[in-house]
Each structure stands twice: as structure tokens, then as C-alpha cells.
C-alpha positions as CSV (number, residue, x, y, z in Angstrom):
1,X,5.7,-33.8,19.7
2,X,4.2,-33.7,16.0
3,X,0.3,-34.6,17.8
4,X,1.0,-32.0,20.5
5,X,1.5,-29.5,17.7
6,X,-1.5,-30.5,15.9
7,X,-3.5,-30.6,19.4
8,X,-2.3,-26.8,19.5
9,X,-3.5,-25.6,16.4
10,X,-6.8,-27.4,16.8
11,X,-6.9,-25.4,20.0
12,X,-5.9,-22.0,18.7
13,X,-8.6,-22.8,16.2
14,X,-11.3,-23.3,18.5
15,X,-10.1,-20.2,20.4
16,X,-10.9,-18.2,17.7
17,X,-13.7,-19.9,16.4
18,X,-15.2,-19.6,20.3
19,X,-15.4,-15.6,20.0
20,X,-16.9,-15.3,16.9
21,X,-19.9,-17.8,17.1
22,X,-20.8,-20.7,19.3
23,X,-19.0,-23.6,19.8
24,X,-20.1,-26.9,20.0
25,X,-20.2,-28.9,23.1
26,X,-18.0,-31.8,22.2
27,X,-15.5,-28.9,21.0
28,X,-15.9,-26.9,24.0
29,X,-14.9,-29.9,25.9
30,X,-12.0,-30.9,23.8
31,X,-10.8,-27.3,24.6
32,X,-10.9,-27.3,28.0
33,X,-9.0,-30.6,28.3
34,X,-6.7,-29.4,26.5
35,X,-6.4,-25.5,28.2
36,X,-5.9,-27.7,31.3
37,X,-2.6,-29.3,30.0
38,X,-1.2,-26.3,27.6
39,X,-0.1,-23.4,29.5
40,X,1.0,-21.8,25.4
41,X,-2.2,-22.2,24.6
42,X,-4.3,-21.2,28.3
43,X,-1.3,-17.8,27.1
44,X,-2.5,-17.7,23.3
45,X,-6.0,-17.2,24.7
46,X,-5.6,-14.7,27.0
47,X,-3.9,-12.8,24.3
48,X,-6.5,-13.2,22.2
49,X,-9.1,-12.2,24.0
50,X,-7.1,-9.1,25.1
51,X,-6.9,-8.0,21.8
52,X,-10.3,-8.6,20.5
53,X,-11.0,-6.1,23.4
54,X,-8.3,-3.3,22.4
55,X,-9.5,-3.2,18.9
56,X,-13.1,-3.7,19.5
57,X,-12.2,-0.7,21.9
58,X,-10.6,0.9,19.3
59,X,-13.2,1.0,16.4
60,X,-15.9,1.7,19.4
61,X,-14.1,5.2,20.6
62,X,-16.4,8.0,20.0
63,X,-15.4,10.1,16.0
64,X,-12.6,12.7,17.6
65,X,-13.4,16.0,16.8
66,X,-11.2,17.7,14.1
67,X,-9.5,20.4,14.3
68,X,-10.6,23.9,12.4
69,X,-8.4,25.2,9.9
70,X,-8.0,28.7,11.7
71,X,-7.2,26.9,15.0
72,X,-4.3,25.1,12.5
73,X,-3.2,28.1,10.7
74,X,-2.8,29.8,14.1
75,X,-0.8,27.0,15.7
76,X,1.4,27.2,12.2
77,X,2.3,30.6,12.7
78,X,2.6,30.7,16.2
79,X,4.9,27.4,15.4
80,X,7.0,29.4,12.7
81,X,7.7,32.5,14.7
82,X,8.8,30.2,17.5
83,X,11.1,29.1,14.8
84,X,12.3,32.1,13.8
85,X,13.1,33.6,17.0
């Protein structure tokens, strides 16, 4: 069990290390031999790739435009005489 776990976190490694630069092709290969027996790790890489995507997404999204301060002062007091009512 103790070589499977070290098998995994050579894996997880190369995962990672796989979206951020190349990898080499004896690595790529040890990868995929192992992807093909590990369904936790085939499942860690999915994850991973799915979020690399959301927060590259994320930090990609156009700036927001903010809101002006007499658009909030009108919500505020339209808010506070909903209140008071």
C-alpha cells in the first residue's frame, strides 16, 4: 500500500507540474500508466483541471463596473424608508 501511495503523489505531482510547463516524455508515460490503473488519481485530475479553468475564468472576467455614489445614496434611502414604513 505504502508504494501505491508514493505512486499517487508522484502522480498528483506530475499532474500539476503538466499544466504549468511541459513534461517530459518518460514522465508523461509514467503518468499515463499509472492514470490507467488509479481511478483517485484519473478523479484528482479532473478536478484539477476544472479548477485551473474556474479561477483562470475568474481572474479573466472583464473589471465590473462600480457603482456611483448617487445611485448608492439613492438605493440607501429608498432602503431606509422601506424600513421605516
Amino acid at each position: 500500500m505504502e508504494n501505491n501511495n508514493r505512486d499517487c503523489k508522484k502522480a498528483t505531482f506530475l499532474i500539476e507540474k503538466g499544466m504549468h510547463t511541459q513534461l517530459h516524455p518518460d514522465e508523461k508515460i509514467k503518468l499515463k500508466l499509472h492514470l490507467f490503473s488509479c481511478s483517485w488519481c484519473k478523479t484528482y485530475q479532473r478536478q484539477s483541471k476544472y479548477i485551473e479553468t474556474m479561477v483562470g475564468n475568474l481572474f479573466n472576467q472583464p473589471k465590473r463596473e462600480k457603482l456611483t455614489d448617487d445611485f448608492k445614496n439613492n438605493l440607501q434611502s429608498l432602503i431606509k424608508e422601506k424600513l421605516n414604513k
